[in-house]
C-alpha positions in Angstrom: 8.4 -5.2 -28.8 6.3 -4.7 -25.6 4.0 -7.6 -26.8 7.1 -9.7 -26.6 8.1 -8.6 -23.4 4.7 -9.3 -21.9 4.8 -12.3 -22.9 8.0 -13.3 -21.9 7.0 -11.5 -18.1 4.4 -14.2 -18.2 6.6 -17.1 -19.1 9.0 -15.9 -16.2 5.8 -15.8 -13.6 4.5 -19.1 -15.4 8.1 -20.9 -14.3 8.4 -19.4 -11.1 4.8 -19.9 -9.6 4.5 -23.2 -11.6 7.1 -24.4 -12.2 9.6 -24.2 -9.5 6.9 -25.0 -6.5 6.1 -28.5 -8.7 9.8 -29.4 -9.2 10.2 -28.6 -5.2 7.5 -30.5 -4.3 8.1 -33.3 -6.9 11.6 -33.7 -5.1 10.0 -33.7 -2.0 7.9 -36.4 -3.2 10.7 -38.4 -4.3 12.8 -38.2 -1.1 9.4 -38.9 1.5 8.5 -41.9 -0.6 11.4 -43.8 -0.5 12.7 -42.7 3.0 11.4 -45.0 6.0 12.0 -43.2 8.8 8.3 -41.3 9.0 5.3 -43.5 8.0 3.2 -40.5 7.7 5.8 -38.9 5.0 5.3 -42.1 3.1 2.1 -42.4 2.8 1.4 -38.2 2.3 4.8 -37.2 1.2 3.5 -33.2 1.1 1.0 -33.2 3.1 3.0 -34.9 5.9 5.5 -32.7 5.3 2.7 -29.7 6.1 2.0 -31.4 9.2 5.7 -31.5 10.5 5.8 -27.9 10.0 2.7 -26.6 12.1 4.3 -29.1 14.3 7.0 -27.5 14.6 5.4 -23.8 14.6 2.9 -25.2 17.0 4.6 -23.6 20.5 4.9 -20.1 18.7 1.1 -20.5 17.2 0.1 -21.2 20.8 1.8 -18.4 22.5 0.6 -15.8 20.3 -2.5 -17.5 18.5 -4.5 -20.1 20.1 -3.7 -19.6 23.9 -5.7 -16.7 25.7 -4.0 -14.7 28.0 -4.2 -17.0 31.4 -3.6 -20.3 29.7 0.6 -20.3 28.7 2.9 -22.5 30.4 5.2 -21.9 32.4 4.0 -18.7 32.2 0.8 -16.9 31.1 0.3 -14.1 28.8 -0.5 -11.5 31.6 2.5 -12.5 33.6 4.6 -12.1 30.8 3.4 -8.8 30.6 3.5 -7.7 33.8 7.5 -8.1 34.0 8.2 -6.4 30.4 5.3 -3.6 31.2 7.5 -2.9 35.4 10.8 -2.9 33.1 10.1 -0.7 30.2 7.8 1.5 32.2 8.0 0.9 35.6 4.5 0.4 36.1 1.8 -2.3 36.9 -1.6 -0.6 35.9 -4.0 -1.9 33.9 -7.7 -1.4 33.2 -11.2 -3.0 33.5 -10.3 -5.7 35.6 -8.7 -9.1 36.8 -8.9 -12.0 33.9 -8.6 -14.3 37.1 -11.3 -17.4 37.7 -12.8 -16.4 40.7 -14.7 -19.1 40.4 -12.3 -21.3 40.9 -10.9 -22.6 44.3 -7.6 -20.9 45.1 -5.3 -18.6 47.4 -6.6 -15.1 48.7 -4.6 -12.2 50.7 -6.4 -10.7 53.5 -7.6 -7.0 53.1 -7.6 -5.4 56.5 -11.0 -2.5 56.8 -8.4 -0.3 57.8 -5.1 -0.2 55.6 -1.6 1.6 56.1 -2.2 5.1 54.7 1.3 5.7 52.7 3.1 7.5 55.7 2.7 5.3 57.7 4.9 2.5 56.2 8.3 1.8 57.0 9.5 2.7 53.4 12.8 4.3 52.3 12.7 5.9 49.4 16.1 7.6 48.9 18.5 7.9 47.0 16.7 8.0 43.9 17.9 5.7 41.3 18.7 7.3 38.0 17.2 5.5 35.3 15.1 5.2 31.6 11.4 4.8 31.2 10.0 4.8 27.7 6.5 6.5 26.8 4.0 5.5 24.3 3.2 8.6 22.2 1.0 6.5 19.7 -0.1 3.2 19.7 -2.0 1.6 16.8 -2.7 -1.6 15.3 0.4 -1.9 13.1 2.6 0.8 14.2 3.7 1.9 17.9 5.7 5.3 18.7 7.4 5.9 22.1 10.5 7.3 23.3 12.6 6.5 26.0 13.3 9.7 29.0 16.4 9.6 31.5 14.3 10.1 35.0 14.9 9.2 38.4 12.6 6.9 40.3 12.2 5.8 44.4 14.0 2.4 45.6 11.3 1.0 47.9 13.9 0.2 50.4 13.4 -1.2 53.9 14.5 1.2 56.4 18.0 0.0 58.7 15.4 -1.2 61.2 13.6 -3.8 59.0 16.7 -4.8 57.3 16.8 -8.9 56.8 20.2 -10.1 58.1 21.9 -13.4 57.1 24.2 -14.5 59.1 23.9 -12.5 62.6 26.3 -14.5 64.4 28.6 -14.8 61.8 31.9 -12.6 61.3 30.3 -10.4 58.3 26.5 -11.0 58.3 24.8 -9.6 54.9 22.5 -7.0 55.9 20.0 -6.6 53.1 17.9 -3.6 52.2 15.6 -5.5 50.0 13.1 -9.0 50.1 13.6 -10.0 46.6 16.9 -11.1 44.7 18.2 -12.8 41.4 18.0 -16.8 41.7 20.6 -19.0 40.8 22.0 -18.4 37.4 25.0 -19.7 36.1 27.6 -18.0 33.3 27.5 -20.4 31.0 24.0 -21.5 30.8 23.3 -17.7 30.8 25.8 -15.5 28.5 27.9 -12.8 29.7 25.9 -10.2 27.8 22.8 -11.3 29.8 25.1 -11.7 33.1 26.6 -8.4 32.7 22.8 -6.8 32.1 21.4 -8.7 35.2 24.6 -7.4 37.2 24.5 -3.9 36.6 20.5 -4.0 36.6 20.9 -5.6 40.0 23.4 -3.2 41.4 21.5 0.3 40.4 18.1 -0.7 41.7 20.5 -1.8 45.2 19.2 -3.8 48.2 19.5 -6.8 46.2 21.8 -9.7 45.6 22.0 -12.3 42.8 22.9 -15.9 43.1 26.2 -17.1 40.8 24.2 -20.4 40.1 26.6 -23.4 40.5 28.7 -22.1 37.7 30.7 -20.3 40.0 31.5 -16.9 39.9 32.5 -14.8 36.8 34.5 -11.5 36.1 30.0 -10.4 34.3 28.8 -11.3 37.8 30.8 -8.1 39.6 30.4 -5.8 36.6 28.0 -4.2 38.6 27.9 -2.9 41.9 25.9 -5.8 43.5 26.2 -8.2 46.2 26.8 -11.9 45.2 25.6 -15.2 46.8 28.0 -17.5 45.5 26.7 -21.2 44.7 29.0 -24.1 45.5 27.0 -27.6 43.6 28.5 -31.3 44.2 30.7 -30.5 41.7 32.4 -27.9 43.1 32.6 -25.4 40.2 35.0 -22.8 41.3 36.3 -23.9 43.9 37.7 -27.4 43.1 41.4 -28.9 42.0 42.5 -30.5 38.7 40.9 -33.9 39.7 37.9 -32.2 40.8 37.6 -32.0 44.7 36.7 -29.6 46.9 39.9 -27.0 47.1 40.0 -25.0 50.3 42.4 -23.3 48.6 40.4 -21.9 45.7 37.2 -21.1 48.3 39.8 -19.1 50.3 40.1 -17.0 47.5 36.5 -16.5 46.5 35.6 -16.2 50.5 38.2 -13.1 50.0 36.3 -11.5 47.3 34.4 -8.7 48.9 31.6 -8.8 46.8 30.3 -12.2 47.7 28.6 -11.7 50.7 28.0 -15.5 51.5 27.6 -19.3 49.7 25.1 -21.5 49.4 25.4 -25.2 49.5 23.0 -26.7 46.4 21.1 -30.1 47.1 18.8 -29.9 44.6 16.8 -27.8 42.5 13.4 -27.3 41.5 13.6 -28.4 38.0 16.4 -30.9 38.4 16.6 -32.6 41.7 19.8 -34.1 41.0 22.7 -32.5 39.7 23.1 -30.0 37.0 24.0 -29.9 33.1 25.7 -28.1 30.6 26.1 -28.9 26.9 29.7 -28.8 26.1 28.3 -26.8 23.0 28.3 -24.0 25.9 31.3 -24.8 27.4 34.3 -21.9 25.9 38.0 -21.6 26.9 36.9 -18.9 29.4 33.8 -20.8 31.0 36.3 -23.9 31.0 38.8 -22.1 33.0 36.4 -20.3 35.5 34.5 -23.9 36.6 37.8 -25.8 36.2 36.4 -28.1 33.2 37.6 -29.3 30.2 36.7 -27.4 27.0 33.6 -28.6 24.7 32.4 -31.4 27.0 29.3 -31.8 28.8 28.8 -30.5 32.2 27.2 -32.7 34.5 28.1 -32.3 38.6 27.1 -35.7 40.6 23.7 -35.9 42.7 25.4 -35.3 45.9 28.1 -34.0 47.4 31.3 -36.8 47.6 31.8 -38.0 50.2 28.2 -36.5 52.2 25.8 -39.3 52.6 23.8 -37.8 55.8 22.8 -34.6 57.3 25.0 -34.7 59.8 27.8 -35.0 57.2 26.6 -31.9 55.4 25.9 -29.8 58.5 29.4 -30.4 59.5 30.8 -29.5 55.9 28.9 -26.2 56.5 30.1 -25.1 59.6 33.3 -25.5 58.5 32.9 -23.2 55.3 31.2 -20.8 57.8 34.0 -21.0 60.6 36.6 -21.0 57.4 35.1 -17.7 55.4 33.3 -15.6 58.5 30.3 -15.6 55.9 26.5 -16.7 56.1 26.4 -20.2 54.8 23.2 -22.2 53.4 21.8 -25.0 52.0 19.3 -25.1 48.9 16.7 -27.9 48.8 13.9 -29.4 47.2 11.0 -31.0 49.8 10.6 -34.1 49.0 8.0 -35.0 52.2 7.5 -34.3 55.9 9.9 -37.2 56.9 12.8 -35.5 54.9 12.3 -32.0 56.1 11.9 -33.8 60.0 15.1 -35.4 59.3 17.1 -32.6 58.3 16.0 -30.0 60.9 15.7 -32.4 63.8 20.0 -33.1 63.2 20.5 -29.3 63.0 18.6 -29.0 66.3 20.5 -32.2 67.7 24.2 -31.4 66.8 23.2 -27.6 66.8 24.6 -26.4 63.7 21.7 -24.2 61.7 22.5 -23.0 58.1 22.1 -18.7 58.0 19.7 -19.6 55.6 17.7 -22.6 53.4 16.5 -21.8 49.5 13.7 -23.9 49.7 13.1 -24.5 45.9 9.8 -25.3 44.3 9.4 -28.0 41.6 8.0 -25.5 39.5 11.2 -24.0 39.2 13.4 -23.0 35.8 16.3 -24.9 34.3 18.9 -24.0 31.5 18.7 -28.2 30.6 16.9 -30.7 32.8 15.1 -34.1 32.1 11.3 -34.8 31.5 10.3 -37.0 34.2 12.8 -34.8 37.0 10.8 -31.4 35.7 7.4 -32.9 35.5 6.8 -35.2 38.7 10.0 -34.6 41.5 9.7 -32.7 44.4 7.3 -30.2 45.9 5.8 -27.1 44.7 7.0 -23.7 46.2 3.9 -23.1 48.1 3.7 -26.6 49.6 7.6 -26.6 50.4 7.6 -23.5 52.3 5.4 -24.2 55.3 6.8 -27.6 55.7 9.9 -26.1 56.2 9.0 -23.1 58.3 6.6 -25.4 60.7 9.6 -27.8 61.1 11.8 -25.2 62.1 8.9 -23.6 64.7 8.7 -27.2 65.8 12.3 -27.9 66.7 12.5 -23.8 68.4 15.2 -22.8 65.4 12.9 -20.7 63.4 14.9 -17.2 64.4 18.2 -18.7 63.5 17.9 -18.8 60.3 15.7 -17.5 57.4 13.7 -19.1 54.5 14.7 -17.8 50.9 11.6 -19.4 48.3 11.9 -19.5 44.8 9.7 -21.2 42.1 8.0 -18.6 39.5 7.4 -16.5 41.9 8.0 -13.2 39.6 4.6 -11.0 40.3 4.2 -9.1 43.6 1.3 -11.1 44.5 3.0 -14.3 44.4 5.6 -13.0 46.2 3.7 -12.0 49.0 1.9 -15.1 49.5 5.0 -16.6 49.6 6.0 -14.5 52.2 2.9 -15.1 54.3 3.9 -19.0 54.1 6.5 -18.1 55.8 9.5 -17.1 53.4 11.6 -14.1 54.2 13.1 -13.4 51.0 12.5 -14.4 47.7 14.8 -15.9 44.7 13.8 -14.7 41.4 14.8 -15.8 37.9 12.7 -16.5 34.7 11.1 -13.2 36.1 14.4 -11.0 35.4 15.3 -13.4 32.0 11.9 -12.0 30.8 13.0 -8.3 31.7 16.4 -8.9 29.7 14.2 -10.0 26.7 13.8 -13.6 27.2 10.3 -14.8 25.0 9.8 -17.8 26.5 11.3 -19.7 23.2 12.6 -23.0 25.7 15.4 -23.4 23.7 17.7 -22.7 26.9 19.1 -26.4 26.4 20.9 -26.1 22.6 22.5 -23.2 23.1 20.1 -21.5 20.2 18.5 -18.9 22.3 17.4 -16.6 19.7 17.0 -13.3 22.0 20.8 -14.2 23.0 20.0 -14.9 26.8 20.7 -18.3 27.7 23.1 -19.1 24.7 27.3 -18.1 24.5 27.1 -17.4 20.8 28.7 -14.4 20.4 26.4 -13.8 17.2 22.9 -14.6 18.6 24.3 -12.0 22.1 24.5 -9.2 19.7 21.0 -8.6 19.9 21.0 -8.2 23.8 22.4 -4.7 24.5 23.6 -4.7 28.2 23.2 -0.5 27.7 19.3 -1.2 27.5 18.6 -4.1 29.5 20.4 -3.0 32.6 17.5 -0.2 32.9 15.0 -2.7 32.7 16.1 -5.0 35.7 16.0 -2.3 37.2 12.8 -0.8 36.7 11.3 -4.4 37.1 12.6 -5.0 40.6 11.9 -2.0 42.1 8.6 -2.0 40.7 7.7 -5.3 42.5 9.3 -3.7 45.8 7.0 -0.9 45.7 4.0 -3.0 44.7 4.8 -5.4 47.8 4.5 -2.4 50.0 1.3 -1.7 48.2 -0.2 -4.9 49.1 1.7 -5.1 53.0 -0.5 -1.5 53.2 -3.6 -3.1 52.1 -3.5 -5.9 54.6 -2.7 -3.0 57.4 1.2 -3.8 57.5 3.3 -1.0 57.6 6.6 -3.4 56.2 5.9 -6.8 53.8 8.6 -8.2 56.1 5.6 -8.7 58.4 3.1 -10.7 56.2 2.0 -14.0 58.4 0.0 -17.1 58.5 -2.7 -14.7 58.9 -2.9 -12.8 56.1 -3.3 -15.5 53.5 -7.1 -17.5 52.7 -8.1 -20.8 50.6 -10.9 -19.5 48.9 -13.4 -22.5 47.3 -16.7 -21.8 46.1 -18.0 -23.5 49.7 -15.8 -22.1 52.4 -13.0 -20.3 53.2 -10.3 -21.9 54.9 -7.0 -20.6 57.1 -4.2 -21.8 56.0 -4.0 -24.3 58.6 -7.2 -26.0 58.1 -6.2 -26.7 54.4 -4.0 -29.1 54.2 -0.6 -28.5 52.5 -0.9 -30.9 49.9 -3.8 -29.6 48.3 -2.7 -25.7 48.0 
């Protein structure tokens, strides 16, 4: 009896690691050999078919395999890092030292020989802001133990005096206790799970604001207590009629919504110099009904806004938003060249109408869905754009009316502070607080297939983002570059990082060092 059933346990192994594999890959066969879509399947019907899988693995093998820890696009493994280290523990140390090229020619902060001792900056560091760090107990190769502690931790906030306004002239300026803020993101091509996190996140850490994206605003953007830039696009998302013009009646009632503190006029963006897009796949009766668009159909808003062909035109628009609403008003660009940025300040100096503020956008910038050729070759980078616009507005004597908002991967404190020394005074961040909400960097944003359930509106894939958890970790993350940026203003002997200049900011190459000024801006 047990002879017979060994051998019958063998027959059953024989089928099933035999067997079964040859009849798959016999089928396989069949179907590659006679299909004529793939040469390559043809010719190799199973080892083609090998290939087309490592092709399709290959992003995941390079992120976690074949890539070391400076070489991922658009983001390296160290950056990555960084944000998910500031959110789960609020902390940026690490050990041994900087994985950077020194060899290589690139930008430098200036150290002063005599730093800020910690007293003597112009920090504000109550109320505390109740929160949840985790701690590692054990950590081993395949097995990790932490647990997570309810603790309080300091805001970083800058002090009434250093406060950077928006709007000083206008009815209700936005008086904000914070540099850095959430970039443009839309409901939609974000899901309210993620929205809702990013909200609430937003609103405990304070002094901060996030951006609606051109979606326009959404019942997950107020769940927390945080102030809203509201984004108006050339297709009017929000705050447009049936037929899809502008409605002063529906900006009247976002303009009356207390939370949004002011609007912002999008020309471009980074990643997509011409209009937006949505899949329709994203597009639900809800999302429909808070842009004004129909159900299941693609989303895409025109290039420019109808019925603007010059800067004049737009100026004028704005003015009349501002005069309308009482609340800051600016534009968001992407810098094309000197002549374009000439042409649009010189007209705000000549007709004198100056937007409260200008998002100057960096070609490096995210997308939820953009084109190749617009992501890869259109527009400026951040750190090219910037002092082209804030030279251009020195040039033409309007540089205190308004302020300089950059954005373009600009989610370390490092990068933010050589931003700022280019002349930004607050920074737009995105992909940064995606990766804090557990984005991984799959760049699936596009089908709606996000499989962390950020940028996706299936209610299945969401269920894996719990707003309860990720809330704390926006959180922790942006206070956690606040604090480093005052750790760095302090080592270049600033007692605020709303002070970072020209000055403070070197081209390093391996044969001299260069100001800012002597380099040229297209080679940064």
């Amino acid at each position: 009896m047990t002879e017979n059933w060994i051998i019958i346990t063998l027959v059953a192994l024989f089928i099933f690691i035999i067997i079964f594999p040859g009849l798959f890959l016999f089928r396989i066969y069949i179907h590659d050999v006679k299909q004529e879509e793939h040469s390559v399947l043809q010719n190799y019907p199973v080892l083609g078919k090998m290939r087309y899988i490592l092709e399709k693995m290959g992003p995941e093998l390079r992120q976690y395999l074949f890539n070391n820890d400076r070489e991922g696009k658009p983001f390296n493994r160290k950056e990555f890092e960084f944000v998910v280290k500031a959110g789960k523990y609020n902390t940026s140390m690490m050990g041994y030292g900087a994985e950077r090229n020194f060899e290589k020619d690139g930008l430098y902060l200036v150290n002063n020989m005599f730093p800020k001792k910690t007293e003597e900056l112009k920090i504000e560091q109550l109320p505390k802001i109740k929160t949840r760090l985790y701690e590692i107990d054990q950590e081993q190769l395949f097995s990790r133990k932490e647990h997570r502690n309810n603790t309080e931790i300091s805001p970083a906030y800058l002090p009434n005096e250093e406060c950077v306004v928006l709007g000083k002239h206008t009815r209700q300026p936005f008086r904000l206790k914070g540099i850095i803020g959430q970039s443009a993101m839309s409901y939609g091509s974000l899901g309210e799970h993620a929205i809702s996190a990013l909200s609430m996140g937003l609103g405990m850490a304070g002094g901060s604001w996030m951006n609606t994206g051109e979606g326009s605003i959404s019942a997950y953007h107020m769940k927390g207590d945080v102030d809203i830039i509201m984004q108006i696009s050339p297709g009017f998302f929000g705050v447009r009629d049936k037929d899809g013009n502008f409605s002063w009646e529906e900006f009247s009632k976002k303009a009356n919504i207390e939370q949004i503190k002011g609007f912002e006029l999008k020309l471009g963006q980074g990643a997509k110099t011409r209009g937006g897009h949505v899949d329709g796949s994203k597009i639900t009766e809800e999302i429909a009904e808070i842009r004004k668009v129909e159900i299941g159909k693609d989303i895409n808003s025109p290039n420019r806004f109808p019925g603007i062909d010059t800067a004049k035109e737009l100026l004028e628009f704005l003015d009349e938003l501002r005069e309308f609403s009482g609340k800051p008003i600016g534009i968001k660009i992407v810098v094309g060249n000197e002549n374009q940025v000439d042409l649009l300040i010189s007209t705000m100096a000549e007709i004198d109408i100056v937007p409260d503020f200008i998002t100057v956008d960096g070609s490096e910038g995210g997308t939820g869905a953009s084109y190749y050729a617009l992501a890869y070759s259109v527009g400026l980078p951040a750190f090219s754009a910037i002092p082209l616009v804030d030279e251009y507005l020195q040039k033409y004597k309007l540089r205190d009316q308004t302020k300089i908002i950059a954005s373009g991967k600009l989610l370390t404190p490092n990068k933010i502070a050589m931003a700022l020394c280019l002349g930004a005074d607050l920074i737009n961040v995105a992909r940064g607080f995606m990766i804090s909400i557990g984005c991984i960097m799959s760049q699936v944003c596009h089908t709606n297939t996000c499989p962390v359930g950020v940028a996706t509106t299936d209610k299945k894939l969401q269920k894996a983002l719990s707003i309860e958890e990720k809330k704390y970790r926006v959180a922790n993350y942006l206070v956690t570059l606040r604090q480093d940026l005052f750790d760095l203003a302090a080592v270049a002997g600033l007692d605020s990082p709303t002070k970072f200049r020209r000055e403070h900011i070197v081209y390093h190459s391996m044969f001299k060092e260069y100001s800012i000024r002597e380099k040229k801006i297209d080679s940064y």
